[in-house]
GUVEX-251516 format. One line per 2 residues: their letters; for each residue x, y, z of N, C-alpha, C, O. Coordinates in steps of 0.2 Angstrom, whole numbers, plus 5000, padded with zeros to 4 digits. Layout:
// GUVEX-251516
a) X Y Z X Y Z X Y Z X Y Z  ...
This chain:
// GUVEX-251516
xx) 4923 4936 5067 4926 4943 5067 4933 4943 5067 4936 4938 5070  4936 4948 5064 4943 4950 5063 4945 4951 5070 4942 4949 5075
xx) 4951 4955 5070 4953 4956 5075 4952 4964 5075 4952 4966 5081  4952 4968 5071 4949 4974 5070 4942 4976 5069 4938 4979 5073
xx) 4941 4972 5061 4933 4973 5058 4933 4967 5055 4938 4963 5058  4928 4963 5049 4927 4958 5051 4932 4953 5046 4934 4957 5042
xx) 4933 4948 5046 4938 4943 5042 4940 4946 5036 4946 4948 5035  4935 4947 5032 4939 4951 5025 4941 4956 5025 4945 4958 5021
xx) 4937 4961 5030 4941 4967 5029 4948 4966 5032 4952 4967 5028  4950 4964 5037 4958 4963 5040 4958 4962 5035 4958 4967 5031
xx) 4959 4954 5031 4962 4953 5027 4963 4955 5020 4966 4952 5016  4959 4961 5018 4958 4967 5014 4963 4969 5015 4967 4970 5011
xx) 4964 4972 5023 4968 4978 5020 4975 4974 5024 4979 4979 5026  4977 4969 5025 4984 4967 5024 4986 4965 5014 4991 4967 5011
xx) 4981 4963 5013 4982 4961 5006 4982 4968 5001 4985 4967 4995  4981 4973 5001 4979 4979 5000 4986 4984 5002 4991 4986 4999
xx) 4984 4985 5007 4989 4991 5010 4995 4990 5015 4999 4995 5016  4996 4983 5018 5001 4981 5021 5008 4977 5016 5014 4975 5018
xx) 5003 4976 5008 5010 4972 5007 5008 4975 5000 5003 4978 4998  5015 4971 4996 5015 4973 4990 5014 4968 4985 5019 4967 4981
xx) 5009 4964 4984 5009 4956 4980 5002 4958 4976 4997 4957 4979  5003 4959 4970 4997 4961 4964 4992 4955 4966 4986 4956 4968
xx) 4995 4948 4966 4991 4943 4965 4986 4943 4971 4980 4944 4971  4991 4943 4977 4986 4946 4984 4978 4950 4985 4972 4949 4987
xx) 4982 4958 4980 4977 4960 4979 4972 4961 4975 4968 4966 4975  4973 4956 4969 4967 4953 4965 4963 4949 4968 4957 4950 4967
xx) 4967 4945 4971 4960 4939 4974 4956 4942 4979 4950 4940 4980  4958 4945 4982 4953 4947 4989 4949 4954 4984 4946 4957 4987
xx) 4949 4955 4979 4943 4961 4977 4938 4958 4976 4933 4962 4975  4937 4951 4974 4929 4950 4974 4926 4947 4980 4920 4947 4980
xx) 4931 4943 4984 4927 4942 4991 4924 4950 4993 4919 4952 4994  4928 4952 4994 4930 4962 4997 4924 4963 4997 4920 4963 5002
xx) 4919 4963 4987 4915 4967 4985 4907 4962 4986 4901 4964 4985  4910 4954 4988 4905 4950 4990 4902 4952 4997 4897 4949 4999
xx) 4906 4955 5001 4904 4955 5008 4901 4964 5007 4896 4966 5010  4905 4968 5003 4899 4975 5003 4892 4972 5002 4887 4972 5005
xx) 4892 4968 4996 4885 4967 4994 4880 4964 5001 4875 4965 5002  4883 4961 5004 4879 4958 5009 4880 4962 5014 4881 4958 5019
xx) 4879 4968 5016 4879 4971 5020 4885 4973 5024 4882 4974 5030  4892 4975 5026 4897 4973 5026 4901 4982 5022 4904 4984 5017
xx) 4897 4986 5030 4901 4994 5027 4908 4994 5026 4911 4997 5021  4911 4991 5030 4918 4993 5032 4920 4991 5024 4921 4996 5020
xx) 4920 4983 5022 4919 4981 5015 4918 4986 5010 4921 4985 5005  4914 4991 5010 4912 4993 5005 4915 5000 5003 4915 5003 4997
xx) 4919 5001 5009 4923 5009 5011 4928 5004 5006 4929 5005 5000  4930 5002 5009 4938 4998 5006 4938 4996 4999 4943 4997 4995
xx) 4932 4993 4997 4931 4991 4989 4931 4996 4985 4933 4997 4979  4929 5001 4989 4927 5010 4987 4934 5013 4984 4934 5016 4979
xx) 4939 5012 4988 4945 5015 4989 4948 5011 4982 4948 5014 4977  4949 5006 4983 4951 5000 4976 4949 5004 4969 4954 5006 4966
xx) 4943 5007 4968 4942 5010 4961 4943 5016 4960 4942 5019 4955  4945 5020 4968 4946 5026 4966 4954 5030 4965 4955 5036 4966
xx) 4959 5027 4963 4964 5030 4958 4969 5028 4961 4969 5024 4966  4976 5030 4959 4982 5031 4966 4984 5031 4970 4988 5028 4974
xx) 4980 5037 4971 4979 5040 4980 4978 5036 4984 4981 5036 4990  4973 5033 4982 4969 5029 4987 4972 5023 4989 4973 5021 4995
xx) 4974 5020 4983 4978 5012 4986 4986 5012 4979 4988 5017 4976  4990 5006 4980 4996 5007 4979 4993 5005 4971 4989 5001 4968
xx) 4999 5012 4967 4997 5012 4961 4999 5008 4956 4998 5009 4951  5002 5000 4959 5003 4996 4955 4999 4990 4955 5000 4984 4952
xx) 4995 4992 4961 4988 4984 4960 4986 4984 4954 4988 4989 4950  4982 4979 4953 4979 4980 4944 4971 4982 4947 4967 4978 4947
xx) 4970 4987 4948 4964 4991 4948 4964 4994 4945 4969 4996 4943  4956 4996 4941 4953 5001 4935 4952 5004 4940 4952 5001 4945
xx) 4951 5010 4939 4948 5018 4940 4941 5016 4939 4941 5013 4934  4934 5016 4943 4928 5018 4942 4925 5025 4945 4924 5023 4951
xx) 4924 5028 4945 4922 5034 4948 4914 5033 4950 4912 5035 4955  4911 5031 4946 4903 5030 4948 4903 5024 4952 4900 5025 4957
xx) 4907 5018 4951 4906 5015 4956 4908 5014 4963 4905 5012 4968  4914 5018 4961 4918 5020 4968 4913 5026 4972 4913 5024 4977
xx) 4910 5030 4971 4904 5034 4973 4899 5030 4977 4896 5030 4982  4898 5025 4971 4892 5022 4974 4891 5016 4981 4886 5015 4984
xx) 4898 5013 4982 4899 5010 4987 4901 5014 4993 4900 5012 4999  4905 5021 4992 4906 5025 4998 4900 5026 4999 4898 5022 5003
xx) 4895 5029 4996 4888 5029 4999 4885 5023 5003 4883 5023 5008  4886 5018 4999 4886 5012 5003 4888 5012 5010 4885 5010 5014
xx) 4894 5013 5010 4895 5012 5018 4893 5017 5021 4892 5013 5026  4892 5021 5022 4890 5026 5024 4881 5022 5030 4879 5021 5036
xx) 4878 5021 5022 4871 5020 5023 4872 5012 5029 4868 5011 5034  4876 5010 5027 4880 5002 5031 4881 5004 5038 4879 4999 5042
xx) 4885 5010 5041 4887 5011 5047 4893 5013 5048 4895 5017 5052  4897 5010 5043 4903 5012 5041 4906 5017 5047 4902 5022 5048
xx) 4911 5017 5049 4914 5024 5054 4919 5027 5047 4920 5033 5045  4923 5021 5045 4929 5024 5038 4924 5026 5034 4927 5029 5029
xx) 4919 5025 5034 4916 5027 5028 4915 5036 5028 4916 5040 5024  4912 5035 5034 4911 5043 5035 4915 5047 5034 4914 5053 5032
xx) 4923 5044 5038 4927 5049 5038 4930 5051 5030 4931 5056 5027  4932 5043 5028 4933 5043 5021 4930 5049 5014 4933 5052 5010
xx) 4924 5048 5017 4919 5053 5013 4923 5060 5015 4927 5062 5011  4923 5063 5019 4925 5068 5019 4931 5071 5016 4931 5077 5015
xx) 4935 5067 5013 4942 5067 5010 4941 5067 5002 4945 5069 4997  4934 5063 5001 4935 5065 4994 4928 5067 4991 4926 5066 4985
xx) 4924 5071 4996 4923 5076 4996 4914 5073 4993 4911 5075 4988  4912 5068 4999 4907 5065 4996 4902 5064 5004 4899 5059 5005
xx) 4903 5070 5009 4899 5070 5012 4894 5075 5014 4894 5079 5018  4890 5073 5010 4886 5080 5008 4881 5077 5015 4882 5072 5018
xx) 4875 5084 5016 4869 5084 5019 4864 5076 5019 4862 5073 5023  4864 5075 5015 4861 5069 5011 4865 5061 5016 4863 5057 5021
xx) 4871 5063 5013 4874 5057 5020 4876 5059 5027 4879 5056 5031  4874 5064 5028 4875 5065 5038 4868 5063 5039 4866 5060 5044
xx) 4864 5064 5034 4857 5062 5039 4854 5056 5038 4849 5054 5041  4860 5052 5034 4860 5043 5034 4864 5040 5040 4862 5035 5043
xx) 4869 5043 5041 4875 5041 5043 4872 5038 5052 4868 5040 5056  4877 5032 5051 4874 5028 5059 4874 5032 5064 4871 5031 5069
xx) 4880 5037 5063 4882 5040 5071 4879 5048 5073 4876 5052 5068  4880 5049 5078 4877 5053 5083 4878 5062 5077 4873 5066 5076
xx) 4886 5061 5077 4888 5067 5073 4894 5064 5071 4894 5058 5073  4899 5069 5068 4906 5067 5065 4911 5064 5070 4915 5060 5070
xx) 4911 5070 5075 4915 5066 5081 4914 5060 5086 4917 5059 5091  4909 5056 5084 4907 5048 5087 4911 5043 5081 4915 5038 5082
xx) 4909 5046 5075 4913 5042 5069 4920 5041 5069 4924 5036 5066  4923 5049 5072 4930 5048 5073 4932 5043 5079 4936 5038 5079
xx) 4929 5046 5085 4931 5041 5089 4931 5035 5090 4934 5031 5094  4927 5032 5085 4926 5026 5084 4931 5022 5080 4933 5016 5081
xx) 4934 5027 5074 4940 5025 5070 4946 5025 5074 4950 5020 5075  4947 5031 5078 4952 5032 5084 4953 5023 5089 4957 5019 5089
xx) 4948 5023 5091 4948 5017 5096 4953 5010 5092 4957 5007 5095  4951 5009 5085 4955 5006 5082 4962 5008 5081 4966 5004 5081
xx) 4962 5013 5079 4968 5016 5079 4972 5014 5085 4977 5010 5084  4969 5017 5092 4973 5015 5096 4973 5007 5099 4976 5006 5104
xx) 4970 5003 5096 4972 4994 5095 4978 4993 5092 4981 4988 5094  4978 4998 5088 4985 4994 5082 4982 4993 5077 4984 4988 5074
xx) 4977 4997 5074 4974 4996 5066 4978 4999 5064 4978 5004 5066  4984 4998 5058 4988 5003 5055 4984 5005 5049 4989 5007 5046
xx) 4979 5007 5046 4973 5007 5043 4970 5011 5047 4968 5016 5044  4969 5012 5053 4965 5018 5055 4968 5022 5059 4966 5028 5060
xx) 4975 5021 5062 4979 5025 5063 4982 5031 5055 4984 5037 5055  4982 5027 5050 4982 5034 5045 4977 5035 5043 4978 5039 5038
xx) 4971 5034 5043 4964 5039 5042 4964 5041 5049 4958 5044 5049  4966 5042 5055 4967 5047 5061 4972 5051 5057 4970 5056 5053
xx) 4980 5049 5057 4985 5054 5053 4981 5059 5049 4983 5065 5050  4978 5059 5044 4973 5063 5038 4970 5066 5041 4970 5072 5039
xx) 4965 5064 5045 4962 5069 5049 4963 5076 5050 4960 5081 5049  4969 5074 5054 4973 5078 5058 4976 5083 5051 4974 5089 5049
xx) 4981 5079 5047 4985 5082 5040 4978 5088 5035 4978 5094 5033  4975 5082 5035 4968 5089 5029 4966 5094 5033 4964 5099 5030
xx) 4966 5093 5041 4962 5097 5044 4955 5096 5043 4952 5101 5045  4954 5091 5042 4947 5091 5044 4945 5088 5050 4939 5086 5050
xx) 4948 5087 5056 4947 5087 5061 4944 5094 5062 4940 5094 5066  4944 5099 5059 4941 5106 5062 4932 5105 5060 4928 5107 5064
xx) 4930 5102 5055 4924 5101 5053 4922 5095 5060 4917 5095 5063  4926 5091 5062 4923 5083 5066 4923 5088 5075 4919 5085 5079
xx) 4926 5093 5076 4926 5097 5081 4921 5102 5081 4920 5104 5086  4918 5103 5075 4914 5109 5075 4917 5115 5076 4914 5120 5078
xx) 4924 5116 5074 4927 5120 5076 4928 5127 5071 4929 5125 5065  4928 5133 5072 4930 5137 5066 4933 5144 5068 4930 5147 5073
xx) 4937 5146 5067 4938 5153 5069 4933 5157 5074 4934 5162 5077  4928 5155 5073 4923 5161 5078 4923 5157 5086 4920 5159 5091
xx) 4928 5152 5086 4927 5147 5091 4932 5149 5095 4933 5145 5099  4936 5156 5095 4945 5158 5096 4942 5164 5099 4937 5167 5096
xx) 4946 5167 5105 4946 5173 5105 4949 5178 5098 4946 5182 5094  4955 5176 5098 4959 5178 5092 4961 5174 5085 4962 5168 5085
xx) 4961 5179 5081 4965 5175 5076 4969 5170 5077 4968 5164 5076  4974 5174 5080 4980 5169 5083 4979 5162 5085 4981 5157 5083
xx) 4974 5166 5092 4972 5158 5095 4970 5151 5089 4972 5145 5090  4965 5154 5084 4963 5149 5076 4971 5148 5075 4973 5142 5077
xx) 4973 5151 5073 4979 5148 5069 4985 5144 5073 4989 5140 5070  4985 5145 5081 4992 5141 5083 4985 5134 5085 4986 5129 5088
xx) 4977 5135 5083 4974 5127 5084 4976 5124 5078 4977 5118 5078  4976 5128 5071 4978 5122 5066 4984 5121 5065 4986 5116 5061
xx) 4989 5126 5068 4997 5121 5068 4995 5116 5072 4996 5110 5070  4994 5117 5077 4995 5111 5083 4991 5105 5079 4994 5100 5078
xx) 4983 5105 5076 4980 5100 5073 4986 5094 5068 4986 5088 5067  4989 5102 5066 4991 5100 5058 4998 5093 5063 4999 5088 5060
xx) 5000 5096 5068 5007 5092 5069 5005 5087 5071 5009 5082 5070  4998 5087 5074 4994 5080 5077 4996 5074 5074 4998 5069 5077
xx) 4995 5075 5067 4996 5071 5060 5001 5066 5062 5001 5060 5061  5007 5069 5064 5014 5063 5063 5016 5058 5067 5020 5055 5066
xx) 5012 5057 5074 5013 5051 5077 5009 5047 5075 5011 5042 5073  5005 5048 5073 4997 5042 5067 5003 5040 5063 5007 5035 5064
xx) 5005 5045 5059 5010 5041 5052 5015 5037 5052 5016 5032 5048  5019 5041 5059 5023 5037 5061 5021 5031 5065 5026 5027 5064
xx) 5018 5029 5067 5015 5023 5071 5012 5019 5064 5014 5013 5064  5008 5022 5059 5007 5017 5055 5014 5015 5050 5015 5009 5051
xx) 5017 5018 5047 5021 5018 5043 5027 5013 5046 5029 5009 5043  5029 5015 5052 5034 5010 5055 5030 5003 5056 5035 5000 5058
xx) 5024 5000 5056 5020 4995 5056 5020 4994 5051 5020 4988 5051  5022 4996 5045 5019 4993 5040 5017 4996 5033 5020 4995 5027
xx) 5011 5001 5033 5010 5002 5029 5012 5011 5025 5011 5017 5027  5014 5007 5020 5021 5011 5015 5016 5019 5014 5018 5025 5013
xx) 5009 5017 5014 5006 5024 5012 5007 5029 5017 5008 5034 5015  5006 5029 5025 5008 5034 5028 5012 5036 5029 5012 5041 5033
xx) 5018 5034 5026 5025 5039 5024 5024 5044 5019 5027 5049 5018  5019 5041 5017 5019 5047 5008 5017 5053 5013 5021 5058 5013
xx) 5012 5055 5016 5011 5064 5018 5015 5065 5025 5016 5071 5028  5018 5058 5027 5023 5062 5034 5027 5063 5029 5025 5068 5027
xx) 5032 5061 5024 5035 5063 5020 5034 5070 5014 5038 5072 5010  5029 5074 5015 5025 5079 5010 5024 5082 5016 5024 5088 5014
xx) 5024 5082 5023 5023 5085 5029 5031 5089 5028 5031 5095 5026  5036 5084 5029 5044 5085 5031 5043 5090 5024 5042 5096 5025
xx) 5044 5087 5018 5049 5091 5015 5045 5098 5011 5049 5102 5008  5038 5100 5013 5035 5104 5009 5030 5109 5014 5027 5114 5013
xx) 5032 5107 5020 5029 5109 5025 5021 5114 5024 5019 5112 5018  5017 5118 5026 5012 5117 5026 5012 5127 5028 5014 5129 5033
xx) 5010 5131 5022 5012 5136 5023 5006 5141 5027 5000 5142 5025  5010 5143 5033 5009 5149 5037 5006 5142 5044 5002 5144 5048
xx) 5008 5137 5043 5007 5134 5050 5013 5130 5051 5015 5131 5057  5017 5127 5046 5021 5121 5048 5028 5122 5043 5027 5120 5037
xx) 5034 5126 5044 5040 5126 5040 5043 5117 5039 5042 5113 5043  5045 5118 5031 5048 5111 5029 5053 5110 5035 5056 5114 5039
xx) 5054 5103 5034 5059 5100 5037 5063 5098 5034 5064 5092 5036  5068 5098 5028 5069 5093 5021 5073 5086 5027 5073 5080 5027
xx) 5076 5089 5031 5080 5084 5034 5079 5077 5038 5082 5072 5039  5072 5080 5039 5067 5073 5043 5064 5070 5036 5064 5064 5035
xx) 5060 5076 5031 5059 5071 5025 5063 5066 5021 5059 5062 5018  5072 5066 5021 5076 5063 5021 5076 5056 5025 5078 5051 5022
xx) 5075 5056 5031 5074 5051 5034 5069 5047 5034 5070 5041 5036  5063 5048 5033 5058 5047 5031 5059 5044 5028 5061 5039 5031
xx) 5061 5045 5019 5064 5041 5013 5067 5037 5016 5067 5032 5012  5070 5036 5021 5074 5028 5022 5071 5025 5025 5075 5021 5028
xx) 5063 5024 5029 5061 5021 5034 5055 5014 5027 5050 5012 5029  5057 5013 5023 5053 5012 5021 5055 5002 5022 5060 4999 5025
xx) 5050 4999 5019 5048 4992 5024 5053 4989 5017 5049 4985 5014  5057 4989 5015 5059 4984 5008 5065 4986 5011 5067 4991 5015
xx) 5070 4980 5009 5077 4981 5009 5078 4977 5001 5074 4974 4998  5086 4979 4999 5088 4977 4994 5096 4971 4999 5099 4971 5004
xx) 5095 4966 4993 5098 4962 4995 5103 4958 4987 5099 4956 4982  5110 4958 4987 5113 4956 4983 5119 4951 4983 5124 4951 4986
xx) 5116 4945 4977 5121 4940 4979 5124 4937 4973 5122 4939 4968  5129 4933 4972 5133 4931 4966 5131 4924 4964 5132 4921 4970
xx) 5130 4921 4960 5129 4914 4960 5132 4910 4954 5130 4911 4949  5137 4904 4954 5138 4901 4950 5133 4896 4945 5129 4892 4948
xx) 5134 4896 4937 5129 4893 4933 5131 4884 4933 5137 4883 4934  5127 4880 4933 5130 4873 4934 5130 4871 4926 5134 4867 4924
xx) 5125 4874 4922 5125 4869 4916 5119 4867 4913 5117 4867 4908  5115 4866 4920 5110 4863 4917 5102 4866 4917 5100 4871 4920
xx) 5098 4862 4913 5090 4867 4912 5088 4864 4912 5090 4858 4911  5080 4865 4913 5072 4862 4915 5070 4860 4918 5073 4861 4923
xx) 5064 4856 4918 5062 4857 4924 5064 4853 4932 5063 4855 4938  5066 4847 4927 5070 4845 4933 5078 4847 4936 5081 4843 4939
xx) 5080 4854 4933 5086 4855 4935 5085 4861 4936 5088 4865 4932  5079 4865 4941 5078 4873 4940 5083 4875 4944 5087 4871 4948
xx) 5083 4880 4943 5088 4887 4949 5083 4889 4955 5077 4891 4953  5085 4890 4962 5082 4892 4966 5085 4898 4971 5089 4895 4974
xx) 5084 4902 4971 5088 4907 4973 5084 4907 4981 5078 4906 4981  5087 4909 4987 5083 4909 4994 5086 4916 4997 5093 4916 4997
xx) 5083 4921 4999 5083 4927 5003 5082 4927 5009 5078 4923 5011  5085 4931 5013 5083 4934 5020 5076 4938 5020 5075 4943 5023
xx) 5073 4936 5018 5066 4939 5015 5060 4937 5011 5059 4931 5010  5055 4942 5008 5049 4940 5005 5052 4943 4999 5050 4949 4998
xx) 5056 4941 4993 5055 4945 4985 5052 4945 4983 5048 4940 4982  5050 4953 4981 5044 4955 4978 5048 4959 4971 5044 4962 4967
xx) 5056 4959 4969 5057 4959 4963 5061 4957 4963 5064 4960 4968  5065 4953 4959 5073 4949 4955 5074 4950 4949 5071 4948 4943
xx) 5081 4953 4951 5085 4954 4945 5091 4952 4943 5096 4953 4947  5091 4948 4937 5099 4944 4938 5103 4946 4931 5100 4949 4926
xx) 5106 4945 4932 5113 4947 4923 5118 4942 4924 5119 4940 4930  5124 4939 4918 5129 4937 4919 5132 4942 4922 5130 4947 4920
xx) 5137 4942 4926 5143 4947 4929 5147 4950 4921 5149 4956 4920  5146 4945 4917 5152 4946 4911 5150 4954 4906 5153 4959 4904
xx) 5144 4952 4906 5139 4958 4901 5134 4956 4903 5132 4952 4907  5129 4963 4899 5122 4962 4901 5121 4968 4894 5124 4972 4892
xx) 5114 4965 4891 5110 4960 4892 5114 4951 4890 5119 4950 4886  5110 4947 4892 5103 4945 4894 5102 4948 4901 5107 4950 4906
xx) 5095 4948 4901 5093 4954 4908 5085 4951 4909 5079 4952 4906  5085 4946 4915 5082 4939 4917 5077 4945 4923 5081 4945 4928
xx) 5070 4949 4924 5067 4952 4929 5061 4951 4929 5057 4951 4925  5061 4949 4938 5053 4946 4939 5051 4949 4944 5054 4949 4949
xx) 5044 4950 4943 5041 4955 4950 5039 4948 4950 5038 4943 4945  5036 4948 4958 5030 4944 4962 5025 4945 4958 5023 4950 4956
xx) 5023 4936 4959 5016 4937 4953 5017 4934 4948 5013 4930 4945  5023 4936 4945 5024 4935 4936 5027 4927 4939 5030 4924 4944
xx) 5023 4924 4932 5023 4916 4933 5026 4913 4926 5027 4907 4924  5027 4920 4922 5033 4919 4916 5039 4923 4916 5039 4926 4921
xx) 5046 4923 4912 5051 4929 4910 5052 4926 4905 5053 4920 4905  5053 4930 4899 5058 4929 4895 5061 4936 4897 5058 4941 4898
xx) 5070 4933 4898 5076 4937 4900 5078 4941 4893 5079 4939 4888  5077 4949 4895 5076 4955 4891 5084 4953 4888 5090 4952 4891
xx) 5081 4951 4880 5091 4950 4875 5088 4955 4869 5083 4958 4868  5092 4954 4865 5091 4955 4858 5088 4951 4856 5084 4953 4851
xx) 5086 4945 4857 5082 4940 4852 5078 4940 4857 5081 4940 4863  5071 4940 4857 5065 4940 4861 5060 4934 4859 5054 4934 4860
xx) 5064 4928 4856 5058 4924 4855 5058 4917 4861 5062 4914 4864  5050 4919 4862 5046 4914 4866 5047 4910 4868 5043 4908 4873
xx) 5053 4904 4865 5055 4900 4867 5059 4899 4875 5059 4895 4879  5063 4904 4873 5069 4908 4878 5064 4906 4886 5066 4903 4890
xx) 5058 4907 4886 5054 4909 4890 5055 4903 4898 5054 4897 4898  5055 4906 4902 5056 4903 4911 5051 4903 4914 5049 4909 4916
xx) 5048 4897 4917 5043 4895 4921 5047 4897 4928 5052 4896 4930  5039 4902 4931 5045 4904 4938 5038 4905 4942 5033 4906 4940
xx) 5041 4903 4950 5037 4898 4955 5040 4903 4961 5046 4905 4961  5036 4907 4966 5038 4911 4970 5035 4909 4977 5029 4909 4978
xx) 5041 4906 4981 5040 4907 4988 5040 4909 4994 5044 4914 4993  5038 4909 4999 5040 4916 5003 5046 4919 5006 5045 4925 5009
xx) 5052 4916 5004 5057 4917 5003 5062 4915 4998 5068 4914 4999  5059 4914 4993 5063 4911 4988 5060 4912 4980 5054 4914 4979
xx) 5064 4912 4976 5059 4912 4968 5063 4907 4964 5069 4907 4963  5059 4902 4962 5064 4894 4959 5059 4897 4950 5054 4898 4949
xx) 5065 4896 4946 5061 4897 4939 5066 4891 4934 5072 4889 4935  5063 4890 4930 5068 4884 4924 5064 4886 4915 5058 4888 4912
xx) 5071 4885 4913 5068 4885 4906 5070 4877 4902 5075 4873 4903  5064 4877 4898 5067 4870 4895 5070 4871 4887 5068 4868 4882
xx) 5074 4875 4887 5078 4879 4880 5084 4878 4880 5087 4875 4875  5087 4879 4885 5095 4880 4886 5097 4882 4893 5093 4885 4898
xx) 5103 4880 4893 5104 4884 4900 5106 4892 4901 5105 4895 4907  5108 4894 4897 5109 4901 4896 5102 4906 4896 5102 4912 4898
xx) 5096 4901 4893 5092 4906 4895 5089 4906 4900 5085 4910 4902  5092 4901 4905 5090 4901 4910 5092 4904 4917 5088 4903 4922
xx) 5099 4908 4915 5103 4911 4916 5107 4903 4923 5107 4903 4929  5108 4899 4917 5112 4894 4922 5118 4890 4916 5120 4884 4916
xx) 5120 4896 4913 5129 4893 4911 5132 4890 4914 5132 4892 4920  5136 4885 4913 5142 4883 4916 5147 4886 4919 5149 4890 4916
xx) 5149 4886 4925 5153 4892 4927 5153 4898 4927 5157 4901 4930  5146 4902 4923 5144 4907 4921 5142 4911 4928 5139 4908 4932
xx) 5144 4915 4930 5142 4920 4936 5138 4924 4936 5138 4926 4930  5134 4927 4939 5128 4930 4939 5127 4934 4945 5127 4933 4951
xx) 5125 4941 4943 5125 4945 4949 5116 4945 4949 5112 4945 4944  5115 4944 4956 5106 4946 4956 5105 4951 4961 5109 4952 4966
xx) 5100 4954 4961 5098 4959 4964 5091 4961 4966 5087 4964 4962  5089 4960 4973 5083 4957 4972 5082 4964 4980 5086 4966 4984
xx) 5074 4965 4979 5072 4968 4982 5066 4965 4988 5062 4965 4984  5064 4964 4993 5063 4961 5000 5058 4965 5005 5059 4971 5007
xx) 5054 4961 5005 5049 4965 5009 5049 4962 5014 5047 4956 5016  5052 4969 5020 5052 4966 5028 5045 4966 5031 5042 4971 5031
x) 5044 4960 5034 5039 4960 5038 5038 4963 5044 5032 4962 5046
C-alpha cells in the first residue's frame, strides 16, 4: 500500500497532478487503467478523471477526451468502494439513485469523511476534493441539509457563505503543497467572488497568481565551437526544467525551445531543415542536447553568447 491509497494511485496522482512532465503522465495511464481493471476503485476514479477534459487534469497531458469511457469507470468506482469516486461523481453530475444504492458507504457523509481523513494526512488530492466540496456547495447535499433545515432565510444563506469560505484552507493547504490545480478556484474564489454570498477579492486573487510552484530562471552562456555528440552543451539549474529557451544575445531567431519530454528541436530559423535537428537528454536538473551539423545549430558558436530562459518546477 501507498501511503494514502494504493502504489499506483499515490504515484498517479504525483505523476498526474503534483507535476508537470507529459512523459510521466503517459506512462502511469496504463498501469492507472490496469489496476481499475483489477479491481482497484480509487484507480478507476483517477483514470476516470484522465479522459474527462481540462477541468479534470492539466490540459497539457496528452489525454483524449472519452466521455463514455470516462462515465464508465466513475461508475466503476463507485461500484469498487471508491470514497473519491462518490464525491467525484457528484461534480460531474453522475450520481444518480442507481449509484447511492451501489455505493460502499453508509450515506454521502461516511464518503466525505473518509476523503476528509486523507485530507487531513496530507493527501493534496483530497484536500482539493474537500476544497470543492465546500466551493460547489455540495456539502449541502453530503449534510442533508437544505433551507427547510434554518429557521430563517438568513440563517440558509450566512450557512452557504460560511460553507462557501470553508473552501480556502483545503486550497490553500493543497496548492501551497503542490498541486497547481487548487489555485485555479481559490484564484476564481478571489477574483470573481460568489454572488450574494462571497464579494470578489481581486487583491488576494492577485497574490494567488504568484504562489504558483515554477520559478523562472535566467542565464548567459558562452558558445565553445564545438558540436556532437561528443561535445554536447549542458545547461544545469537550481531546479527541475520543465521548459528552455535559448537565443544568441546578438539576434533571434535562431530560436532553440524545449519542453520536458521532447527528445528532439530543431531551433525555430528561416530554414527549417531536419538536419539543423538536436538530440536533447533531460535531467533532473539539467537538459544536455548536441547536434551533429554544426555548431550554430547547436546553439554553441564560438564566442557566440546566448541568453536562456528556462522555466523550473520547485519541488
Amino acid at each position: 500500500m501507498g501511503k494514502y491509497f494504493s502504489d499506483i494511485v499515490d504515484q498517479a496522482l504525483e505523476d498526474i497532478y503534483y507535476c508537470y512532465d507529459n512523459d510521466r503522465a503517459a506512462r502511469i495511464l496504463e498501469p492507472l487503467r490496469a489496476a481499475a481493471d483489477a479491481g482497484d476503485g480509487d484507480a478507476s476514479y483517477i483514470f476516470s478523471r484522465c479522459l474527462s477534459g481540462p477541468q479534470y487534469s492539466w490540459r497539457y497531458h496528452p489525454y483524449h477526451d472519452d466521455d463514455d469511457l470516462a462515465d464508465e469507470y466513475i461508475k466503476k468506482s463507485i461500484r469498487q468502494g471508491s470514497a473519491m469516486g462518490v464525491l467525484g461523481s457528484m461534480r460531474c453530475g453522475m450520481f444518480t439513485p442507481e449509484m447511492e444504492a451501489v455505493m460502499h458507504f453508509r450515506d454521502l457523509q461516511e464518503a466525505w469523511d473518509s476523503v476528509l481523513k486523507k485530507a487531513q494526512d496530507g493527501c493534496l488530492f483530497c484536500q482539493n476534493m474537500i476544497g470543492n466540496t465546500y466551493f460547489w456547495l455540495d456539502i449541502v447535499k453530503i449534510q442533508n441539509k437544505s433551507a427547510d433545515s434554518f429557521p430563517t432565510r438568513d440563517a440558509f444563506v450566512q450557512y452557504l457563505r460560511e460553507s462557501t469560505l470553508a473552501c480556502i484552507p483545503w486550497f490553500e493547504k493543497a496548492f501551497r503543497g503542490g498541486m497547481g490545480f487548487a489555485g485555479k478556484n481559490l484564484y476564481n474564489l478571489y477574483s470573481s467572488g460568489e454572488e450574494g454570498l462571497v464579494a470578489p477579492q481581486p487583491e488576494k486573487a492577485a497574490q494567488v497568481a504568484k504562489l504558483g510552484n515554477c520559478q523562472l530562471s535566467h542565464i548567459i552562456y558562452t558558445g565553445t565551437g564545438k558540436y556532437g555528440q561528443d561535445n554536447p552543451n549542458t545547461l544545469v539549474f537550481p531546479g527541475k526544467p520543465v521548459l528552455v529557451i535559448i537565443s544568441p544575445t546578438s539576434y533571434c531567431p535562431p530560436l532553440f525551445v524545449a519542453l520536458r519530454g521532447t527528445t528532439e528541436v530543431t531551433p525555430w530559423s528561416q530554414d527549417q531543415h531536419t538536419s539543423y535537428r538536436s538530440t536533447v537528454i533531460w535531467g533532473e536538473d539539467r537538459i544536455t542536447w548536441w547536434c551533429v551539423t554544426n555548431n550554430g545549430s547547436q546553439m554553441n558558436g564560438e564566442n557566440w553568447k546566448y541568453s536562456v530562459v528556462a522555466l523550473l518546477l520547485k519541488e
